[in-house]
C-alpha positions in Angstrom: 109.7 100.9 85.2 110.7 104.4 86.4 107.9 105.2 89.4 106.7 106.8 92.0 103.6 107.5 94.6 101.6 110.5 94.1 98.3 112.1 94.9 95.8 113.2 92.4 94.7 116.9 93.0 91.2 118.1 92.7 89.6 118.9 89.5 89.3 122.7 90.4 92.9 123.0 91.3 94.4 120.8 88.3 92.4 123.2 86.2 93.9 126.4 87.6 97.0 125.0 87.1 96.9 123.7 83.2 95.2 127.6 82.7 98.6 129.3 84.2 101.1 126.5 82.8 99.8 127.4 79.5 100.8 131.2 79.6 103.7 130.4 80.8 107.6 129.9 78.4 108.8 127.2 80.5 108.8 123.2 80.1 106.4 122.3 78.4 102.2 122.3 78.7 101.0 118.0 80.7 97.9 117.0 79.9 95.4 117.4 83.0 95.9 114.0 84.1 99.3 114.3 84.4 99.3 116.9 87.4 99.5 115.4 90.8 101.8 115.7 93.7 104.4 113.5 94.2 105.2 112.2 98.1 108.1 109.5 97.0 110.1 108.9 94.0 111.0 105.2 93.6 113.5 105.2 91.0 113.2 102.0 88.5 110.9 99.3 89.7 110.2 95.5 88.5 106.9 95.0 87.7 106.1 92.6 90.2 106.8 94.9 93.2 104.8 97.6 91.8 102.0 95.2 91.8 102.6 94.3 95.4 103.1 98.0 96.5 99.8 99.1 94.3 97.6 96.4 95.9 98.9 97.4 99.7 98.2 101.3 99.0 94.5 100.0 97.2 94.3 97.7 100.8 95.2 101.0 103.0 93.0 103.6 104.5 94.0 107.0 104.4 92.4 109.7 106.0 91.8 113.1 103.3 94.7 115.6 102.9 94.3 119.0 102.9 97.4 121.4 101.8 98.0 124.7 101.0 100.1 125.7 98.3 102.2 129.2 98.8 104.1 129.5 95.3 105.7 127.9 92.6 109.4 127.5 91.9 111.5 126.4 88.3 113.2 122.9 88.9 115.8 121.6 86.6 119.4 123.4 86.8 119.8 125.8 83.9 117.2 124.7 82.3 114.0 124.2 84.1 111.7 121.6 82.9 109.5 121.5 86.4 107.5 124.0 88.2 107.5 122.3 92.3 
């Protein structure tokens, strides 16, 4: 199963974003729930180490990010399909 870790972003900012991704001719519109930011990408997983890797992150403590975003820039070659 293609993967990866990620961290939800606040309501206020995710709907910022889906207002501006909708104006804009690029890629297309994600649902709401599909906007996070991603820390690692993991490539194709077995299911049985994702469930060992989602119960140590549940298991963790993490103290509260804060970040500041300063733009937005087309990924994707030619033909962009993400805004990072």
């Amino acid at each position: 199963m293609r993967s990866f870790v990620a961290l939800p972003l606040p309501v206020d900012l995710a709907d910022q974003l889906e207002r501006f991704a909708a104006r804009l001719r690029l890629g297309r519109p994600q649902p709401i729930q599909n906007l996070h930011v991603t820390l690692a990408f993991l490539g194709d997983q077995p299911q049985d180490a994702l469930q060992d890797l989602h119960e140590a992150l549940d298991a963790a403590c993490f103290r509260q990010v804060q970040a500041e975003f300063a733009g937005l820039e087309p990924l994707g070659g030619k033909t962009p399909t993400v805004l990072g």
